[in-house]
C-alpha positions as CSV (number, residue, x, y, z in Angstrom):
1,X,35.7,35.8,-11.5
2,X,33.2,36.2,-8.6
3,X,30.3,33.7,-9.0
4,X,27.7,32.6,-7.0
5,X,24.3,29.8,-8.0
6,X,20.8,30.5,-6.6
7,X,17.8,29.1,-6.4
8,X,14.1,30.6,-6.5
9,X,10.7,29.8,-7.4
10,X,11.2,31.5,-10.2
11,X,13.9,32.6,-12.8
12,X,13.6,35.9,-11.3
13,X,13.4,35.4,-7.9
14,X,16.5,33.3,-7.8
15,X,18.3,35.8,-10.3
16,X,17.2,38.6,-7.5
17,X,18.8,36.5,-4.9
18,X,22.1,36.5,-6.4
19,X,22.5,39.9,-7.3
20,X,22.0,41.1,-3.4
21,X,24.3,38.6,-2.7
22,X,27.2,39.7,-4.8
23,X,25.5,43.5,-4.6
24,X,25.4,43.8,-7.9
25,X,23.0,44.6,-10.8
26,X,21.5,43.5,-13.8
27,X,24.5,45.4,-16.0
28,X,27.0,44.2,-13.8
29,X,26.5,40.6,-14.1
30,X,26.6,37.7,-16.6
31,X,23.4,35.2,-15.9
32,X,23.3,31.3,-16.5
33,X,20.0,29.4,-16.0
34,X,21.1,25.8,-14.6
35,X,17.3,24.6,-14.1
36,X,14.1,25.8,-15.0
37,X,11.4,25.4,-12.4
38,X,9.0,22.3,-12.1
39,X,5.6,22.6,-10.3
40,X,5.6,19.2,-10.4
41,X,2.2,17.1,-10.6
42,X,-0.6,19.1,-8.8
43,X,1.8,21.0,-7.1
44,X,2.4,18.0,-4.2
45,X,4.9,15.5,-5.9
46,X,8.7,16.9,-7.7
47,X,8.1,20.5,-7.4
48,X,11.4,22.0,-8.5
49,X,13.3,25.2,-7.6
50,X,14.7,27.7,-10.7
51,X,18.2,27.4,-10.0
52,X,20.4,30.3,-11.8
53,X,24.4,30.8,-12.2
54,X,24.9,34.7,-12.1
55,X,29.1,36.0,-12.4
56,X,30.5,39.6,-12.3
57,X,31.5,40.9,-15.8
58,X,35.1,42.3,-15.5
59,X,34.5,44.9,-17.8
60,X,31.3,46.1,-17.2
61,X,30.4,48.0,-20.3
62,X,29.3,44.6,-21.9
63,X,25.6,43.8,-21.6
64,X,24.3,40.9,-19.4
65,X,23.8,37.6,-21.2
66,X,21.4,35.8,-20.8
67,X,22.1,32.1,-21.9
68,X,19.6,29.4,-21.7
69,X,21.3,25.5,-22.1
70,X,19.6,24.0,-25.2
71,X,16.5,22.0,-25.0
72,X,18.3,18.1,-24.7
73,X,20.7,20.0,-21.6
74,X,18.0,19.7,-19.4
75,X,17.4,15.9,-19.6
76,X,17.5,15.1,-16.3
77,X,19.4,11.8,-17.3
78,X,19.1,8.6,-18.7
79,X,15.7,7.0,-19.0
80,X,14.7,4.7,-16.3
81,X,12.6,1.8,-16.8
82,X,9.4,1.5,-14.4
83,X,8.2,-1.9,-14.9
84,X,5.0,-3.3,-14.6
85,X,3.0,-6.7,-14.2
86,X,-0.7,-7.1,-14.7
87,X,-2.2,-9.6,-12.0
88,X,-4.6,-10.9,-14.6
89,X,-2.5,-11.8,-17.4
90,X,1.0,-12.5,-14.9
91,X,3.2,-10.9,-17.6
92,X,5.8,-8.6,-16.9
93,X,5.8,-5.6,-19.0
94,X,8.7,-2.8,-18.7
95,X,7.6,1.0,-19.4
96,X,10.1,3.8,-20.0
97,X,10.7,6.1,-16.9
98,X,7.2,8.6,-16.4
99,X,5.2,6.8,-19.0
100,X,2.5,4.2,-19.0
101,X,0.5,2.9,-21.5
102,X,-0.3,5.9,-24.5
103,X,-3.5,5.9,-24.0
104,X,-4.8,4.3,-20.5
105,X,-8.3,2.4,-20.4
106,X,-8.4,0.0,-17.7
107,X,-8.5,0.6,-14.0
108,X,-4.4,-0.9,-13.6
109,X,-3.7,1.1,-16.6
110,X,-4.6,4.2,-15.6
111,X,-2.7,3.8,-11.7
112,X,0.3,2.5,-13.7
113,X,0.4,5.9,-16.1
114,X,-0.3,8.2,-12.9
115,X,2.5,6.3,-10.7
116,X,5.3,5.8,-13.4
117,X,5.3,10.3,-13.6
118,X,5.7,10.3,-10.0
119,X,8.1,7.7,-10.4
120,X,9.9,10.2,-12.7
121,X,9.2,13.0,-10.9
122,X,11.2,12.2,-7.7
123,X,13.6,10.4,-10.4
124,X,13.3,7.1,-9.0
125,X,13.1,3.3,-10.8
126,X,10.1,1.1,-9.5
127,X,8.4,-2.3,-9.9
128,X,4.9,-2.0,-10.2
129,X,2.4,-4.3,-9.3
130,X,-1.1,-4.8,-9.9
131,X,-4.3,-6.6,-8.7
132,X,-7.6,-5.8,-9.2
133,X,-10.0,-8.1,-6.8
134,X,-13.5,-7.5,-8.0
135,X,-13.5,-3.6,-6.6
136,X,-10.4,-3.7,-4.6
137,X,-7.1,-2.6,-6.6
138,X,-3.9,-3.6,-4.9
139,X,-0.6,-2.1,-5.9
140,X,3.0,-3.2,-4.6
141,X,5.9,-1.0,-5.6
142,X,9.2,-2.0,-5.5
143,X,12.6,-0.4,-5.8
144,X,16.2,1.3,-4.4
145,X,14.9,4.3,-2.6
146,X,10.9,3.6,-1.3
147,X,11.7,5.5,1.3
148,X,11.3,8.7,-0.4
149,X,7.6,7.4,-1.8
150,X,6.9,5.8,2.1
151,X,8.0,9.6,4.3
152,X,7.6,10.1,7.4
153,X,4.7,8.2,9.3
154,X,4.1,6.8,5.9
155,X,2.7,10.3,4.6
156,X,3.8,10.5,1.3
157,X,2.5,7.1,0.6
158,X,-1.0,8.0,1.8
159,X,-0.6,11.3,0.0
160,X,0.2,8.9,-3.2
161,X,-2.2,6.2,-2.3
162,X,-5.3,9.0,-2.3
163,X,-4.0,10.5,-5.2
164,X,-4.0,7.3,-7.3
165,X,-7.6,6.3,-5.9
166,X,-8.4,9.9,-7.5
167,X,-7.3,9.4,-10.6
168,X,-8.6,5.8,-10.5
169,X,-12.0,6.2,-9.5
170,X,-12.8,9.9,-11.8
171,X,-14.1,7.3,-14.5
172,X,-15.6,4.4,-12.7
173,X,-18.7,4.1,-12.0
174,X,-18.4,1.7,-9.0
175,X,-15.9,2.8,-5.9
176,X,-13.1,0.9,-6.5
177,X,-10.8,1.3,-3.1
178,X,-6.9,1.6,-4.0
179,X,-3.9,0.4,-1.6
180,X,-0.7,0.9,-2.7
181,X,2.0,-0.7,-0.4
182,X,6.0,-1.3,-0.6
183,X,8.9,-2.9,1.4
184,X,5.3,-4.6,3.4
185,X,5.5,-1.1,5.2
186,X,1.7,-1.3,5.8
187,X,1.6,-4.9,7.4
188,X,4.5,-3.6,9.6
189,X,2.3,-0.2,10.3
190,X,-0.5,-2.5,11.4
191,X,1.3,-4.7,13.8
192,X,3.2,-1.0,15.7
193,X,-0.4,0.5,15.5
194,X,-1.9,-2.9,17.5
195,X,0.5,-3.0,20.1
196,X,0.0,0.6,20.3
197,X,-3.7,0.0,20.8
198,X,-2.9,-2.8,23.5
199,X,-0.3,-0.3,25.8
200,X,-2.5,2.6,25.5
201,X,-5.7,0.6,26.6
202,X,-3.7,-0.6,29.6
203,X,-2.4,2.7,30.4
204,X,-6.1,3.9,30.8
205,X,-6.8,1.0,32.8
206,X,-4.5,1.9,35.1
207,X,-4.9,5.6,35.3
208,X,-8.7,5.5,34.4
209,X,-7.8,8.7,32.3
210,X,-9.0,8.6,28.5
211,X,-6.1,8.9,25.6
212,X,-6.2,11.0,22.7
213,X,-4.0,10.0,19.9
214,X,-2.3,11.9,17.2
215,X,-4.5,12.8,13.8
216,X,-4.2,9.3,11.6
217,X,-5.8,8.6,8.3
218,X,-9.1,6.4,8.1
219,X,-7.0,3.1,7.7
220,X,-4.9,3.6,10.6
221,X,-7.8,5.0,12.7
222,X,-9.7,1.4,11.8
223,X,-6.9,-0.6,12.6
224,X,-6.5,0.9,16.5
225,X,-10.9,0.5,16.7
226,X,-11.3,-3.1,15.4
227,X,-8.0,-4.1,17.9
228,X,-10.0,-2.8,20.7
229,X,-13.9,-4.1,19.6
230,X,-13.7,-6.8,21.9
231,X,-12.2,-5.2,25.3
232,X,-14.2,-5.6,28.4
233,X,-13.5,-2.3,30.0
234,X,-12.1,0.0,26.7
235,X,-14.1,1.7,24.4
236,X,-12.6,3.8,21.0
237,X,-14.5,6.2,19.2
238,X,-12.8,9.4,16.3
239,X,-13.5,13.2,16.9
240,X,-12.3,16.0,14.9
241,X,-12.3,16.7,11.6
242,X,-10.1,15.3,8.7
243,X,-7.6,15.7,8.0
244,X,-7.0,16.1,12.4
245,X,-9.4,13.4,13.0
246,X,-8.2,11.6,16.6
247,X,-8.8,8.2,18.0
248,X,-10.0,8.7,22.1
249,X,-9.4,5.4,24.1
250,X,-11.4,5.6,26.7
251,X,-13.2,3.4,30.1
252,X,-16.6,2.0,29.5
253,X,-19.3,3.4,32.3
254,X,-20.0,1.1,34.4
255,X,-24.1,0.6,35.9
């Protein structure tokens, strides 16, 4: 029996697929759906493809069925633990995968709800980590496969880092500023993004040309000024808009 599995962004789109592709039509064909589309949360974070099996019926007098796996079938498996610890009361507390506390009320209670459905969104187990510091909420995450929260450049963990000050700060009334680090990729991103800072400033020494760099978030754009404060001859200073906004190394003018 001829067979083939697509995927869409919608039921229909990847049921359309498959029929062109075995050139055949809605009568002709037997359809299975494997996964049911995800948006994931706010459309950034485990967005999910329909996927749909759809196989010739040898005789094709029968009508198409449509079968849709019962509600437990799409489990995407067992549940996974995301664990948390709260800095204030140093005691370990382990939360089933994508939930946090039922009904969150405190600043690390309402970061630990938000990370642990992105946690199950990209179907991953974590240690999280909390402490608040008068307005200053610091979050370590640990686990298997950080990579996939840290992407590339460290994107996806900015990307998760602004989300969670969001969601953080919407009922505060005081700016509390959230960082949310794992495998100490931010201390490592600090040290590349000084030496960085050093080469370049050397490089325009030499050719007296200024240096744009490529867009970089607020943080990293700090970092690459406060490295180069103190130089004699270099000055920094950001142009552009976010999220594009550029660090220029350039020479001071000289009298």
């Amino acid at each position: 029996m001829k067979k083939v599995v697509s995927e869409g962004r919608t039921v229909e789109e990847a049921i359309e697929k498959a029929l062109k592709e075995l050139q055949a039509t809605n009568d002709q064909v037997n359809k299975k759906i494997l996964e049911m589309p995800s948006k994931g949360i706010m459309g950034i974070f485990g967005v999910k493809n329909a996927k749909v099996e759809v196989s010739m019926i040898e005789d094709t007098a029968k009508d198409a069925d449509l079968k849709v796996p019962a509600k437990e079938e799409w489990k995407s498996g067992p549940e996974k633990p995301v664990k948390d610890m709260k800095a204030d009361v140093k005691e370990e507390k382990v939360l089933p995968k994508g939930q946090g506390p039922e009904t969150p009320g405190t600043i690390e209670e309402k970061a630990e709800h938000f990370l642990g459905d992105i946690f199950e969104k990209f179907g991953i187990v974590a240690t999280c980590t909390t402490v608040l510091d008068q307005r200053h909420l610091s979050i370590t995450l640990e686990g298997e496969d950080m990579g996939i929260l840290i992407g590339r450049r460290g994107q996806t963990l900015d990307a998760i880092q602004y989300l969670t000050s969001l969601v953080v700060n919407k009922a505060t009334d005081e700016y509390v500023r959230v960082v949310i680090d794992t495998e100490n990729y931010r201390e490592k991103r600090e040290a590349t993004l000084k030496d960085l800072a050093h080469k370049l400033a050397k490089k325009v020494e030499r050719t007296r040309k200024k240096v744009v760099l490529e867009p970089m978030n607020p943080y990293e754009r700090r970092i690459i000024h406060a490295t180069l404060q103190n130089h004699k001859r270099i000055y920094t200073y950001s142009e552009g808009e976010e999220p594009f906004r550029k660090v220029v190394i350039d020479l001071k003018k000289t009298s």
